[in-house]
N, C-alpha and C positions, 0 to 999 in steps of 0.2 A: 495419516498424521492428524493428531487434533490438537487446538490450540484455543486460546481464551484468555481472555484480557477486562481489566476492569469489574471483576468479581461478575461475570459473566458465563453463561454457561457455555465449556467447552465448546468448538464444532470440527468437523471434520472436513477440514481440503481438500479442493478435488485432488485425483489421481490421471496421469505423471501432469508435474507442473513442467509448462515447456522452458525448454533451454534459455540460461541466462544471456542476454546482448554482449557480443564480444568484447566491446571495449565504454564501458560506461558516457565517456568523455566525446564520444561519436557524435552526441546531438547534445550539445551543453547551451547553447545560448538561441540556438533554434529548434522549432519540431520538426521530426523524420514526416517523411511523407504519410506516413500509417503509422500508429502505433505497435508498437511492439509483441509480439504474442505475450511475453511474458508480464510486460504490461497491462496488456487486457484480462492475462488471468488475475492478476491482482484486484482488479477494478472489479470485479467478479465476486472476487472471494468479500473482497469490503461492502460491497450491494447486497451480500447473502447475512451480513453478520461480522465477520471477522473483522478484528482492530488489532493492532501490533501492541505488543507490550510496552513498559516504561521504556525498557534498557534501547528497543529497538526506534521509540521516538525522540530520545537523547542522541541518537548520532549522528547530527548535523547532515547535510543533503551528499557530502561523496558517499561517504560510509551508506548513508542510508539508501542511497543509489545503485551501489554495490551489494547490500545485502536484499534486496526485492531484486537485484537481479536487471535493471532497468537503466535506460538515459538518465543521467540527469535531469535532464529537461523533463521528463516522464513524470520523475520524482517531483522535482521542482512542480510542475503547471497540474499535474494529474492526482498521482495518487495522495502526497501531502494535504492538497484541499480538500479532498475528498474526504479523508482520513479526519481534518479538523472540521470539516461540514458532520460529516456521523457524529462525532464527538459531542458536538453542538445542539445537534437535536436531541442526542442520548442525555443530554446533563439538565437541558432544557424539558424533556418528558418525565423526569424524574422529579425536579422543583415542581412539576407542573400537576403532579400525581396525589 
């Protein structure tokens, strides 16, 4: 699957992305002992390059917990900052260029 965001040049996900956490809501206001596989592949894919689209950073933290597949809390503490951390420097190298 390839995907691309912010007039960026497509890339390719790895392959199989692991199983999504059975019930989002499991770690909502605490962290699991470990992160999630499916977590970690995200953290992955976002270190390699990949950033989600508009539609996918407009849907608030359940939705968007449910569609990466992830705790809340994941979403919440992990991939969201991360996700506004890239942003940050991408928008910042760009002014900067």
């Amino acid at each position: 699957m390839k995907t691309g965001s912010d007039n960026r040049s497509w890339m390719i996900l790895e392959r199989p992305k692991p199983a999504k956490v059975s019930d989002a809501e499991d770690y909502w206001l605490f962290a699991p002992s470990q992160l999630s596989a499916r977590c970690a592949y995200w953290v992955r894919q976002i270190e390699r390059g990949w950033l989600p689209n508009r539609r996918i950073v407009r849907e608030g933290y359940q939705n968007g917990a449910d569609w990466y597949g992830v705790y809340i809390w994941e979403y919440l503490n992990v991939l969201d900052p991360l996700i506004t951390q890239k942003r940050t420097r991408l928008a910042s190298s760009c002014t900067n260029a």
